[in-house]
Each structure stands twice: as structure tokens, then as C-alpha cells.
Backbone as CSV, one residue per row, in Angstrom:
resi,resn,N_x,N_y,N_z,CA_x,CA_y,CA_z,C_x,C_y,C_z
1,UNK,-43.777,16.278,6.951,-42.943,16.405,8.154,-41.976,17.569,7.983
2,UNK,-41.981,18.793,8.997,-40.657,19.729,8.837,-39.600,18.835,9.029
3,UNK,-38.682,19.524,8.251,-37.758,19.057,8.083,-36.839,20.601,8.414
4,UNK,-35.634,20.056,8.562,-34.712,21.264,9.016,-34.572,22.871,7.612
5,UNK,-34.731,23.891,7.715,-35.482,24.867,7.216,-34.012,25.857,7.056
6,UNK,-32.957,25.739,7.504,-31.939,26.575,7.415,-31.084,26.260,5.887
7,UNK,-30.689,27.575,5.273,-30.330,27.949,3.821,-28.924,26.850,3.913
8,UNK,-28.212,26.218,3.286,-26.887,26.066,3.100,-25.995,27.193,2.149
9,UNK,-24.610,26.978,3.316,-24.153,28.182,2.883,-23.014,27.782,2.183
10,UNK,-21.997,28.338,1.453,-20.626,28.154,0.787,-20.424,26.555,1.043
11,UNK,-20.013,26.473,2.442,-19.290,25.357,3.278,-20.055,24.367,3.534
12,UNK,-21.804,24.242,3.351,-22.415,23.270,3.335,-23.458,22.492,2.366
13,UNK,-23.517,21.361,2.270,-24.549,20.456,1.365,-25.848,20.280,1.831
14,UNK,-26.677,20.662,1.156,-27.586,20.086,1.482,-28.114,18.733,1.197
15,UNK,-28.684,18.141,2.056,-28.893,16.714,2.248,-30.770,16.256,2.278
16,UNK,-31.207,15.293,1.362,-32.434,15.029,1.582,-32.731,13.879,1.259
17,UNK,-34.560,13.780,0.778,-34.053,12.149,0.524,-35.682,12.097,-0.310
18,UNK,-35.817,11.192,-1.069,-36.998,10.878,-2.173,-37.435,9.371,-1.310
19,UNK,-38.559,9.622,-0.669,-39.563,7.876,-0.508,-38.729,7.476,0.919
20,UNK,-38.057,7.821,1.669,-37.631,6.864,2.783,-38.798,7.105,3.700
21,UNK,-38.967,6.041,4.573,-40.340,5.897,5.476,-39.875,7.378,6.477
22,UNK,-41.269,7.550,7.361,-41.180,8.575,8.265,-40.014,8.125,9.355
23,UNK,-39.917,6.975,9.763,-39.430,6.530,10.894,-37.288,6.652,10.648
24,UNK,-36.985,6.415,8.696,-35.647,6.584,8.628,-35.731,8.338,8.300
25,UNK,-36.363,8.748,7.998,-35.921,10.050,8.183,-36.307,10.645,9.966
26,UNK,-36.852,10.257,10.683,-36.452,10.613,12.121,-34.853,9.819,12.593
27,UNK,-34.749,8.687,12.141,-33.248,8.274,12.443,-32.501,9.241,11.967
28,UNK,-32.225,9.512,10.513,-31.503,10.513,10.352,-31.609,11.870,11.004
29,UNK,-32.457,12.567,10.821,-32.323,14.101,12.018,-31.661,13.441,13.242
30,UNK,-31.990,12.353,13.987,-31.519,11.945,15.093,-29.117,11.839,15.176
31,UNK,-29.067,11.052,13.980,-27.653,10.991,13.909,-27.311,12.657,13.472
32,UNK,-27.626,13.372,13.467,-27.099,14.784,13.463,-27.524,15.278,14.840
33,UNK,-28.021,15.125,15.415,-28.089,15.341,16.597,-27.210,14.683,17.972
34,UNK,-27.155,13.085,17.273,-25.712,12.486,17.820,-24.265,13.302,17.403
35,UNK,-24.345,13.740,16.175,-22.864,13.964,15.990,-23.079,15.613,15.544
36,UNK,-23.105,16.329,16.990,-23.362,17.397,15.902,-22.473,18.101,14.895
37,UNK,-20.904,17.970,14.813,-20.284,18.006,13.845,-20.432,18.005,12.391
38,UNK,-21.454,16.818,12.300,-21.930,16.890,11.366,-22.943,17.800,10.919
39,UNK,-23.450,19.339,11.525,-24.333,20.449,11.142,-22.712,21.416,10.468
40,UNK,-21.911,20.863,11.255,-20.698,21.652,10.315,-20.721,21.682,8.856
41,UNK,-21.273,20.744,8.714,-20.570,20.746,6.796,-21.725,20.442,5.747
42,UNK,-22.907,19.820,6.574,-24.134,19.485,6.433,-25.179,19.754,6.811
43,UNK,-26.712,19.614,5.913,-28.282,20.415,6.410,-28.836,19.375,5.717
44,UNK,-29.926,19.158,6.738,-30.984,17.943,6.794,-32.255,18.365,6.363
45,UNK,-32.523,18.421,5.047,-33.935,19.440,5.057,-34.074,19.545,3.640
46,UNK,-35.805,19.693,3.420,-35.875,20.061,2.033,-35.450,21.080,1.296
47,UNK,-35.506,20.945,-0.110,-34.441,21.742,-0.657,-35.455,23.101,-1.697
48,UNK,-34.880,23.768,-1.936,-36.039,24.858,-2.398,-35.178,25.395,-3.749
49,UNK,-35.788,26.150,-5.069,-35.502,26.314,-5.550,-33.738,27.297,-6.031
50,UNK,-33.436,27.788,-4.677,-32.490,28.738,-4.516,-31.138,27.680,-3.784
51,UNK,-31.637,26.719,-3.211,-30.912,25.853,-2.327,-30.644,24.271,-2.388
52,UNK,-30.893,24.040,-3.526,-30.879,22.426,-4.064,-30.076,21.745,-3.436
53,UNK,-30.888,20.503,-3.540,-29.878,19.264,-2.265,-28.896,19.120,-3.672
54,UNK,-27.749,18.555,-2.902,-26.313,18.225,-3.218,-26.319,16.515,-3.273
55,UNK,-26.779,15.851,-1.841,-27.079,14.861,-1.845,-28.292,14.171,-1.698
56,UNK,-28.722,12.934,-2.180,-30.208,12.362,-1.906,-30.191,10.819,-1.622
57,UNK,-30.575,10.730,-0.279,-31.366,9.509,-0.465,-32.426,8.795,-1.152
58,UNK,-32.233,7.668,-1.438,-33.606,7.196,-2.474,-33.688,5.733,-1.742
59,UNK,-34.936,5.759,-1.966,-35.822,4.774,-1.581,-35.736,3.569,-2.649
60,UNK,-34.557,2.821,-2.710,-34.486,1.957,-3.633,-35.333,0.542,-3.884
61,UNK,-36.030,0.488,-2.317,-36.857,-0.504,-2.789,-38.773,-0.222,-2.979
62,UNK,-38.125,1.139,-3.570,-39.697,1.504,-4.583,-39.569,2.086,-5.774
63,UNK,-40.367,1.483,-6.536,-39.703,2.198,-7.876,-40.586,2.996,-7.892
64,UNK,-41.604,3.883,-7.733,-42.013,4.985,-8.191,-40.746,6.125,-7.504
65,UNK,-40.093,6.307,-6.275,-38.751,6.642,-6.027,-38.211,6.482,-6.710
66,UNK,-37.513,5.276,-6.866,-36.419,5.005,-8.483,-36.726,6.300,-10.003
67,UNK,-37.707,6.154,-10.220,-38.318,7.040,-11.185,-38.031,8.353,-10.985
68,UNK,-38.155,8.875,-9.787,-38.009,9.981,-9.154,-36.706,10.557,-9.060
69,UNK,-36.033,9.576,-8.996,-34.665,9.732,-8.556,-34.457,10.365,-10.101
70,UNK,-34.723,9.061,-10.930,-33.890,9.186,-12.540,-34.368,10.642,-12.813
71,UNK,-35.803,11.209,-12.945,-36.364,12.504,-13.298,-35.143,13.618,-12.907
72,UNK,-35.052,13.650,-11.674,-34.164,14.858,-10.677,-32.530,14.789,-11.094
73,UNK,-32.068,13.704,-11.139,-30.671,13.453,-11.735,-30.269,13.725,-12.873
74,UNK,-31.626,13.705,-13.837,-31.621,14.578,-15.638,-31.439,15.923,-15.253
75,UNK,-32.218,16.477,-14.378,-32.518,17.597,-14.228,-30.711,18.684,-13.587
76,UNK,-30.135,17.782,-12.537,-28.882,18.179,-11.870,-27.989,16.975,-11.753
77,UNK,-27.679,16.454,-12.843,-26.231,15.480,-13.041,-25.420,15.480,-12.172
78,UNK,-25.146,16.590,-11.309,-24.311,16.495,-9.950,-24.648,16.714,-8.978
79,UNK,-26.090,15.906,-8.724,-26.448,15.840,-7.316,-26.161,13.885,-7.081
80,UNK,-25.192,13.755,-6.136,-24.914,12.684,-6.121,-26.415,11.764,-5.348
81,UNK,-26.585,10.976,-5.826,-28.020,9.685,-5.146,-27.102,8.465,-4.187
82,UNK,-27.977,8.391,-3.416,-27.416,7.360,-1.850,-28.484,6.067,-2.076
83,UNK,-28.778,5.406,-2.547,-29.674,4.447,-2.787,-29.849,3.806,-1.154
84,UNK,-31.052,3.558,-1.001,-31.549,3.052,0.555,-31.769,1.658,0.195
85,UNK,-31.465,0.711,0.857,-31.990,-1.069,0.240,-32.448,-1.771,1.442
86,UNK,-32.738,-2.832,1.162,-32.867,-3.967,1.915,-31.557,-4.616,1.546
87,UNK,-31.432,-4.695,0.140,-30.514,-5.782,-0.506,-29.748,-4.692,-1.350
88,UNK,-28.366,-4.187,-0.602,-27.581,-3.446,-1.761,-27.199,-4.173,-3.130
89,UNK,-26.724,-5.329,-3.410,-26.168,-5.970,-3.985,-26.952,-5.705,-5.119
90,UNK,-28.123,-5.352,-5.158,-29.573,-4.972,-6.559,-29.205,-3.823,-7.134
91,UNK,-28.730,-2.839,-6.420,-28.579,-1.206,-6.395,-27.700,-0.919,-7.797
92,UNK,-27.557,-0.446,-8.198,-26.897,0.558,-9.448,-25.216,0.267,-8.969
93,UNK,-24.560,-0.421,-9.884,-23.424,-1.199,-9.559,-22.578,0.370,-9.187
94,UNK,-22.698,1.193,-9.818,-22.045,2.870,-9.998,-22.509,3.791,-8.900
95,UNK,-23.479,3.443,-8.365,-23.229,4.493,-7.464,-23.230,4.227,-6.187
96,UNK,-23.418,4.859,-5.103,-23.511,4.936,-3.478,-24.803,3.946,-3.038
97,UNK,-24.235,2.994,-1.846,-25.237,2.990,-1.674,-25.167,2.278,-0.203
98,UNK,-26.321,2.097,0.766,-26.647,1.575,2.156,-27.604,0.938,2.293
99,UNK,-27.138,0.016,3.206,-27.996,-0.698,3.423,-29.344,-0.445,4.554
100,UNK,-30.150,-1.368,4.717,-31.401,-0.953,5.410,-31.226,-2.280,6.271
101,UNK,-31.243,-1.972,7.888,-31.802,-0.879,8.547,-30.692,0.540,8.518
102,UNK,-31.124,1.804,8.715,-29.786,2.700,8.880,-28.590,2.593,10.534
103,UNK,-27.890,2.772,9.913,-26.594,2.639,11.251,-25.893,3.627,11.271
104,UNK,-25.625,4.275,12.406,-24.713,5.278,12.638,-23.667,5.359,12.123
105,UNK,-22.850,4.072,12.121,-21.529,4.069,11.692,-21.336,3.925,10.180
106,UNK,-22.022,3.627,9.486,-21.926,3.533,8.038,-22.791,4.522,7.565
107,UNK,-23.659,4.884,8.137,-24.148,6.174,7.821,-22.848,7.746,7.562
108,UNK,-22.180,7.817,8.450,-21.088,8.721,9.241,-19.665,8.143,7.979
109,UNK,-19.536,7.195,7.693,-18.468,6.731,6.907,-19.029,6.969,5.535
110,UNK,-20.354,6.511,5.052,-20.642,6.509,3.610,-20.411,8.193,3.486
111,UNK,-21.214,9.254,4.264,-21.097,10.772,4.013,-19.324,11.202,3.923
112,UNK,-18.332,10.869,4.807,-17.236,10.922,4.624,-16.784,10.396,3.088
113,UNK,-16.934,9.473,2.879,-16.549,8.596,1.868,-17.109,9.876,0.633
114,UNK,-17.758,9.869,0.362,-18.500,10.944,-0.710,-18.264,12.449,-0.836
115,UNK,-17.897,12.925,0.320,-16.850,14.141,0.691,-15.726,14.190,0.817
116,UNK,-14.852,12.820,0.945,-13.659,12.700,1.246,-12.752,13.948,0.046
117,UNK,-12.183,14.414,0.823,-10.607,15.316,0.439,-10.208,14.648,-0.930
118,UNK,-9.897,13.369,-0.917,-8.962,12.572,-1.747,-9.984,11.812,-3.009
119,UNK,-11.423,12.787,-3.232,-11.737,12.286,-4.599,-10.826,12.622,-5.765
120,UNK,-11.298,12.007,-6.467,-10.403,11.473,-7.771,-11.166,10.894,-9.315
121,UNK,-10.747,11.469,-10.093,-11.439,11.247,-11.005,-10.882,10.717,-12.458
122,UNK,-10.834,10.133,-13.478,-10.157,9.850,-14.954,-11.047,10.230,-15.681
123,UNK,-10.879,10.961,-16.779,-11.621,10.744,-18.005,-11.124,10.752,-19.535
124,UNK,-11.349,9.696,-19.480,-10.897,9.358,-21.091,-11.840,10.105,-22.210
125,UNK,-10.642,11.294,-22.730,-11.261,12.068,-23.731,-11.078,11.600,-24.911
126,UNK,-9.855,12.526,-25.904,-9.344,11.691,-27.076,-7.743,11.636,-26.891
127,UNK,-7.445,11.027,-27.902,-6.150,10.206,-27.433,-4.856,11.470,-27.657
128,UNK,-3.875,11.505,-27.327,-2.805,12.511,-26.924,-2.384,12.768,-25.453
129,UNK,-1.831,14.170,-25.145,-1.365,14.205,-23.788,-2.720,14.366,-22.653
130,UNK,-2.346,13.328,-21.413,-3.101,13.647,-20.133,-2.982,14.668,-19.168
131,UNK,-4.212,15.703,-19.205,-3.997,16.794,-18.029,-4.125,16.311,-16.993
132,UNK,-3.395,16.880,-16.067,-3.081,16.597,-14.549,-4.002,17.824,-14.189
133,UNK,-5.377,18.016,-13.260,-5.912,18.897,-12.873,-5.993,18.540,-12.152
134,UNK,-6.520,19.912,-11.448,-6.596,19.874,-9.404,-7.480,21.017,-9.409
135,UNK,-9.022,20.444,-8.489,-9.805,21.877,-8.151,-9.905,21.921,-6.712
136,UNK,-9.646,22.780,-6.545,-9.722,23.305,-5.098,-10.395,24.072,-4.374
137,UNK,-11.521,23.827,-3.836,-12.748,24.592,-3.388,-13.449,24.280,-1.665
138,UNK,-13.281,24.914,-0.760,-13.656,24.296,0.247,-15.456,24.039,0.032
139,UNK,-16.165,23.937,-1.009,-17.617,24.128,-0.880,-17.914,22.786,-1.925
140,UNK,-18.458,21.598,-1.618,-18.851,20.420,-2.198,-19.337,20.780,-3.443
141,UNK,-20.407,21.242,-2.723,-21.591,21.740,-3.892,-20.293,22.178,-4.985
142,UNK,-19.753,23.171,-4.760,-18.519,23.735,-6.108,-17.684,22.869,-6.506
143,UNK,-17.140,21.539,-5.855,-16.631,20.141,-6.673,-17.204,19.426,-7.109
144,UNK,-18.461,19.450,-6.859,-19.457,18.718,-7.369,-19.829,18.978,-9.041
145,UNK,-19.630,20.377,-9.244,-20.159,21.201,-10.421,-18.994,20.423,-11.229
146,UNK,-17.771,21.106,-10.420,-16.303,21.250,-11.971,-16.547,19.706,-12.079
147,UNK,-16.466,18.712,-10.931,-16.328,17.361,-11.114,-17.419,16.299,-12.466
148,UNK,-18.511,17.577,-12.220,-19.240,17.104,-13.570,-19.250,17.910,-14.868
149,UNK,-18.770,19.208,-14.814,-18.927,20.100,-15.465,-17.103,19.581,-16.952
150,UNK,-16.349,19.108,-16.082,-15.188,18.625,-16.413,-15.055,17.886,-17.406
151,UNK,-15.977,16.794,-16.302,-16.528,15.339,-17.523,-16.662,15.543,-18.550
152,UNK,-18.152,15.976,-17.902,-18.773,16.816,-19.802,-17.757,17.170,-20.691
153,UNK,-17.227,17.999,-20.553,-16.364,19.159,-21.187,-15.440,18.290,-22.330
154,UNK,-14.751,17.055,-21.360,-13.864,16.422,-21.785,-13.800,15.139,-22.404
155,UNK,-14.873,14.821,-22.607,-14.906,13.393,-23.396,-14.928,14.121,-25.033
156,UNK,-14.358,13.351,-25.603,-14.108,13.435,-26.541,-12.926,14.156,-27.561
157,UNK,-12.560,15.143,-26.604,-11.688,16.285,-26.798,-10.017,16.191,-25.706
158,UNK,-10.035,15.820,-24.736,-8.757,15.784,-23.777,-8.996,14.167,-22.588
159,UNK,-8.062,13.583,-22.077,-7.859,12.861,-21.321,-7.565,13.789,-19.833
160,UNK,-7.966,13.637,-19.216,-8.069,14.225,-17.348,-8.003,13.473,-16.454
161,UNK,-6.780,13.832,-15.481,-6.972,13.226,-14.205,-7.442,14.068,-13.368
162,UNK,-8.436,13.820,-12.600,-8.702,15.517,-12.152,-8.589,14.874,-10.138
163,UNK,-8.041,15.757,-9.845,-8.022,15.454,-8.193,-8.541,16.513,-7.291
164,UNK,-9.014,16.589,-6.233,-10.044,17.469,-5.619,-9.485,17.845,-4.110
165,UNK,-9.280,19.073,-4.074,-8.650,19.875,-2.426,-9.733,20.357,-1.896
166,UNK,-10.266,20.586,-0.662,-10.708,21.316,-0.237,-10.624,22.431,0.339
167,UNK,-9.085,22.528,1.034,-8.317,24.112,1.159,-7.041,23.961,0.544
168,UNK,-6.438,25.042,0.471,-4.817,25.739,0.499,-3.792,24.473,0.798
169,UNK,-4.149,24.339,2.379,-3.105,23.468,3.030,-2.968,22.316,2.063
170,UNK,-4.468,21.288,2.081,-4.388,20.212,1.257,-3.824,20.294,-0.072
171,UNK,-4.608,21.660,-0.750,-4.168,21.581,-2.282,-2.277,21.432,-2.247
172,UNK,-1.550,22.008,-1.019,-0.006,22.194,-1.457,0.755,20.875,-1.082
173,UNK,-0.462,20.051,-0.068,0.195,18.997,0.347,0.329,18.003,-1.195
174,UNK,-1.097,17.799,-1.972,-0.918,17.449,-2.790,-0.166,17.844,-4.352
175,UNK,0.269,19.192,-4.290,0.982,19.367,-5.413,2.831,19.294,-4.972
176,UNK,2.655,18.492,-3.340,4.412,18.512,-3.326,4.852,17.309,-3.724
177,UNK,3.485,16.658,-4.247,3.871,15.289,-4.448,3.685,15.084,-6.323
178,UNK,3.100,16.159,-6.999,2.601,15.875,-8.218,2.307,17.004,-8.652
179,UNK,2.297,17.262,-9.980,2.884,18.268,-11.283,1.423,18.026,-11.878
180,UNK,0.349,19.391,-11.693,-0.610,19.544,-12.038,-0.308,21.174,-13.323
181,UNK,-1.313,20.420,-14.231,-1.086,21.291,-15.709,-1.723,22.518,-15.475
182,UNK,-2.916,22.187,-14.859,-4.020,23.186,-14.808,-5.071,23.156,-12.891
183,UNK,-4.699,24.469,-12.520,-5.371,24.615,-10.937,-6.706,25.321,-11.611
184,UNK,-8.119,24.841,-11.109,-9.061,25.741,-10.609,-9.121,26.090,-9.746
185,UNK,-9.298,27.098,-8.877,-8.954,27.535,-7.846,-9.657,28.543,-7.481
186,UNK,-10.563,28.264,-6.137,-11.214,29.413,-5.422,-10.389,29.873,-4.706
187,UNK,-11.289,31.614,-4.749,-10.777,32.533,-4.164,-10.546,32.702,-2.433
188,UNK,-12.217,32.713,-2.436,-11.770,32.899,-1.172,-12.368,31.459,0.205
189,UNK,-11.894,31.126,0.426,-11.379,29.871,1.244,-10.943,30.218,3.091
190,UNK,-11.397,29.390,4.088,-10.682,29.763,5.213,-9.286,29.187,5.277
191,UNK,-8.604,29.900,6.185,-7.353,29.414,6.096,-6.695,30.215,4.984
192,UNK,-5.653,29.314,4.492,-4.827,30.085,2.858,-6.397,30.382,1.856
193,UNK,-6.112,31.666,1.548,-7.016,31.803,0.531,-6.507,31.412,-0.777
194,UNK,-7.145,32.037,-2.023,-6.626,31.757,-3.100,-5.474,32.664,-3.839
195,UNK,-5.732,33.545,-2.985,-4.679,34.415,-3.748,-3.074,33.937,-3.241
196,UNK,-2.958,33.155,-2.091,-1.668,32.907,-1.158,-1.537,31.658,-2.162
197,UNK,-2.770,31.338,-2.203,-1.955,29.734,-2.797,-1.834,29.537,-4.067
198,UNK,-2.165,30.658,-5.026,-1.545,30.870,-6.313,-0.445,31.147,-6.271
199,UNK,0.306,32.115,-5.741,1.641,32.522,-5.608,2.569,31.200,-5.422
200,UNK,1.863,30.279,-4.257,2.649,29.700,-3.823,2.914,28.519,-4.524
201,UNK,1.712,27.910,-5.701,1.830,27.010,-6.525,2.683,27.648,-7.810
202,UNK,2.738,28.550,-8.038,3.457,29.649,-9.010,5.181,29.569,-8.610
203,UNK,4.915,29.328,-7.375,6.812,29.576,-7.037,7.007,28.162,-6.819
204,UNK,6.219,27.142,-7.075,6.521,25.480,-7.180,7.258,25.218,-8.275
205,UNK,6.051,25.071,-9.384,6.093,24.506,-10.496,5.207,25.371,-11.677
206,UNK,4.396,26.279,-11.520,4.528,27.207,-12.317,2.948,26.285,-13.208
207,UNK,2.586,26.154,-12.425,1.127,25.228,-13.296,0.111,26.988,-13.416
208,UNK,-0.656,26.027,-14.654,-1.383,27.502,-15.330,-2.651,27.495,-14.029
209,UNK,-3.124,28.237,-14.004,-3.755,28.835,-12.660,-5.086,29.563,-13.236
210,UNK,-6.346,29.122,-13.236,-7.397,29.681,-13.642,-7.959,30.256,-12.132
211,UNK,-8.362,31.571,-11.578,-9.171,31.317,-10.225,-10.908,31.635,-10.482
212,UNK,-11.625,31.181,-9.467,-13.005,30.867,-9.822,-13.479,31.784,-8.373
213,UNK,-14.436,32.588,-9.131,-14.814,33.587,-7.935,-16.045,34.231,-8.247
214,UNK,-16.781,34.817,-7.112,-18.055,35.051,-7.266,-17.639,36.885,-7.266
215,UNK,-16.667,37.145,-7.203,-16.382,39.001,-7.124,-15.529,39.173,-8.354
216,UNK,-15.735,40.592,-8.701,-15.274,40.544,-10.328,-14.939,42.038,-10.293
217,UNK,-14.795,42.583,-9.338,-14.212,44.039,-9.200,-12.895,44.059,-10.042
218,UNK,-12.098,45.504,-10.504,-11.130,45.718,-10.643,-10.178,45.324,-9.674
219,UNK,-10.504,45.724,-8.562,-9.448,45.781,-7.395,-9.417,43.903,-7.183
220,UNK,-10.651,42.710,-7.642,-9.537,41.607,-7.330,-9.421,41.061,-8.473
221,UNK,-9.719,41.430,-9.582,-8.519,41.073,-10.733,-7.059,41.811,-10.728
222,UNK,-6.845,42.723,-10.432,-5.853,43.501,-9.957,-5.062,42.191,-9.001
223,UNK,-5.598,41.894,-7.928,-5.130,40.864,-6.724,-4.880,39.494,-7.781
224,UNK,-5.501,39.349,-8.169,-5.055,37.730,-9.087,-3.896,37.773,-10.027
225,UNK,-4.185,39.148,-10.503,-2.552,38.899,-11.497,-1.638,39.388,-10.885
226,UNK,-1.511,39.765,-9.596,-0.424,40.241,-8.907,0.093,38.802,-8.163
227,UNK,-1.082,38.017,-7.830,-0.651,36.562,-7.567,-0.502,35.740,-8.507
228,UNK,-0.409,36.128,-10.020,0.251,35.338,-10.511,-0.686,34.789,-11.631
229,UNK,-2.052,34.543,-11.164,-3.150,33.697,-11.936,-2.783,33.959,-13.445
230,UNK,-3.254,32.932,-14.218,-2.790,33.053,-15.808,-4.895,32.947,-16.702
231,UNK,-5.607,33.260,-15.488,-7.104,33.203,-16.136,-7.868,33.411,-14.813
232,UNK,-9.009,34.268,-14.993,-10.264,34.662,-13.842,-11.127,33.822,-14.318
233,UNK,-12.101,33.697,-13.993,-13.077,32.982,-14.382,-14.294,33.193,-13.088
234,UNK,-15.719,33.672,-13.708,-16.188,33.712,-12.912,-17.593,32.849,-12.617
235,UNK,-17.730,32.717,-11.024,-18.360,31.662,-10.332,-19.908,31.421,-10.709
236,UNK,-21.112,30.566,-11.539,-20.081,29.582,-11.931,-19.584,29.931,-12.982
237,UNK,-18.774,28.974,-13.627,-17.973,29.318,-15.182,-18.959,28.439,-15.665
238,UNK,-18.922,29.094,-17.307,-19.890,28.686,-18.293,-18.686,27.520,-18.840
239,UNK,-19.436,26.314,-19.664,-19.100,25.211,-20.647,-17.627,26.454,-21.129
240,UNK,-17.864,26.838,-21.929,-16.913,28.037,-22.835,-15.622,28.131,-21.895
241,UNK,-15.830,28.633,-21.213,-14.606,29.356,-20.451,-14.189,28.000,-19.694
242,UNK,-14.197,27.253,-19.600,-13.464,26.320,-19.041,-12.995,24.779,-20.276
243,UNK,-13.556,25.280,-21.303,-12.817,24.496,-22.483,-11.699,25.179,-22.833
244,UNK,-11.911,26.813,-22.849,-10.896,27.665,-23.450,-9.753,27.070,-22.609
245,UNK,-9.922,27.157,-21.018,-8.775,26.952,-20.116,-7.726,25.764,-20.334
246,UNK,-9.049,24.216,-20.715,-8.191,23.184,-20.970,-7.684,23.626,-22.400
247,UNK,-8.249,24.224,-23.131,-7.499,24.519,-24.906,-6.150,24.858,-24.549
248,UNK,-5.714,25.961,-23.609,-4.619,26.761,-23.758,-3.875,25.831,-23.823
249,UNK,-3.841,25.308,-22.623,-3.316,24.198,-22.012,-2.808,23.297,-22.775
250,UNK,-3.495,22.271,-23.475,-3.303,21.603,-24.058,-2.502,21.472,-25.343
251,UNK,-2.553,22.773,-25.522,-1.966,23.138,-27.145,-1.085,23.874,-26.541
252,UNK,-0.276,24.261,-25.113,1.020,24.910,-24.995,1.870,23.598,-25.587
């Protein structure tokens, strides 16, 4: 069955699904067509080597799916799985999941819920001081990475609270309330970019400021340390460069 064929860009996830019958994947194209809002931030369609889904439905009441699922999830640890059921209550106590038949309204809430602004994360590394981090990226797919890339990084070595912005505005709403050690921080963003909202977290509280960017010219490293940034880092960042970041940190 075609399925929707357009690239996702910065600002959107791609969305697919392993084993659901023909009839729930016509429901779904259908609720994007109810809400089209939802083509804002989201793409309904298979995923190709350049464009990997972000999110997946799975067909939880088949296990050759199940199997499928586990294979693809070795493969990209941060592609979050939506388990499809008859009977959620069976489903993987840890992750996402819906029930069967599909419904608009919990359909529309579970995708919110999983994108929501206000994820949040702990990870218990080794014992000493807890970093307060904050990444800020309007592009899922790019919280998706640090949000696992983090994990990794940090078990064993640092304790993390890590909290997740999607622009400028949000990231300042949340640092007027709380004293973050360490910002990742994209560059460029609608609205406040990154360079406005380094300065402006800089004239807060003075948190160390790594920014994460896909341009590496002179002229915007030039722009980052004029805003202040205390590390570039470029998009994605390797394991390395983002241990170094929590090292500094940790050992100021």
C-alpha cells in the first residue's frame, strides 16, 4: 500500500508502523486528514534509508511483529515503539502503548504525550553531584538522539536530570524556574534562535552552554562565542564530545 512518500524535514517525525492490518493503517492516514495539524509536525509513510521513522507502531498481537520490532530497536535505540493491542495490560510495562480498536482521541493524545514539551528524564550514573541538563531543539528526531545518546553516556559515570525544550521561549520559561549546569542547544530554531538564547541564559545564571549545529563556518563560531557559548559541537555530536561536555562540568 503507498503510503505517504514526502522526506521529513528538521521539524518533523516520521511515523510508521510494523504488522498493523490494511484497514488500521487506512484509519490512520484518515486521522491526519481529520486533523490536518497534525502534517505540521508529522509524516505518515514508509521510511527509507536517509529518512528513518522516529516513531512505530507494532502489531503487538503478533509476534513475528514483536520480533520485528525487537530487530529495528537494536538497530536505532531511539526510535520510540507504540505497541497496538487488543489487551494493553500484556504490552511491555515500559513503553507506549494503545489500545485496539484505534480512536481519534487517544490516538491525538498518545502522539502529544510522546512529544510533549515537558519530557523529562533521570539517570542514575555514579554516585556524587547531579547535573541539571536541558536540551533544546525544536526537531524530535534531535531529542530523541541526546535523550538516548545521554543515557548511554551516563550510566555509570554522572547522575542527570535531563529536561527537554523545544524552542527559546520554552527553554527560558523553564530556566526561570531552575538552575541548569549544562544547555545543549540548537542553533538555529524558529522564533529565538540559539544564538539569542545563549546570551540570554548567559545573563541569567551563567550555565555552561554547549551549541549543536549542522554549520561549522568561521563566521558562526565567531557568532557563538560572541553569544557567549562555552563549547560548539557539531550536529550530530559523537559519544566523545558530549562526555567531554559533561567532564568539564562535572569536575568544575
Amino acid at each position: 500500500m503507498a503510503l505517504d512518500s514526502r522526506q521529513t524535514t528538521k521539524s518533523h517525525s516520521r511515523i510508521f508502523h510494523i504488522g498493523l492490518e490494511p484497514r488500521e493503517v487506512l484509519v490512520i492516514k484518515s486521522m491526519f486528514r481529520i486533523a490536518p495539524e497534525l502534517n505540521d509536525r508529522f509524516v505518515f509513510g514508509e521510511p527509507t534509508a536517509e529518512d528513518q521513522a522516529d516513531l512505530v507502531f507494532i502489531n503487538a498481537d503478533d509476534e513475528e511483529s514483536m520480533k520485528n520490532w525487537q530487530a529495528l530497536h537494536q538497530q536505532r535505540p531511539a526510535c520510540v515503539g507504540i505497541m497496538v493491542a487488543t489487551d494493553t495490560s500484556a504490552t511491555p510495562s515500559s513503553g507506549k502503548s494503545i489500545k485496539r480498536p484505534l480512536m481519534f482521541k487517544k490516538f491525538v493524545e498518545l502522539l502529544e504525550l510522546i512529544t510533549s514539551d515537558s519530557e523529562h528524564q533521570t539517570v542514575n550514573g555514579a554516585a556524587g553531584k547531579t547535573l541539571d541538563v536541558l536540551v533544546v531543539d525544536d526537531s524530535f528526531p534531535a531529542r530523541q538522539f541526546m535523550k538516548f545518546k545521554l543515557q548511554e553516556i551516563a550510566k555509570g559515570f554522572a547522575n542527570l536530570e535531563i529536561d527537554f525544550a523545544e524552542n527559546g521561549e520554552k527553554a527560558m520559561e523553564m530556566a526561570a524556574g531552575k538552575h541548569y549546569d549544562v544547555v545543549f542547544l540548537d542553533v538555529i530554531m524558529p522564533g529565538m534562535d540559539g544564538y539569542e538564547l545563549c546570551r540570554k541564559l548567559k545573563n541569567k545564571d551563567n550555565s555552561f552552554i554547549a551549541m549543536l549545529t549542522g554549520q561549522s563556518t568561521k563566521i558562526d563560531r565567531v557568532r557563538a562565542d560572541l553569544a557567549g557559548c562555552d563549547d560548539y559541537l557539531t550536529k550530530p555530536p559523537v559519544d566523545m564530545e558530549i562526555k567531554k561536555v559533561l567532564d568539564r562540568v562535572k569536575n568544575h
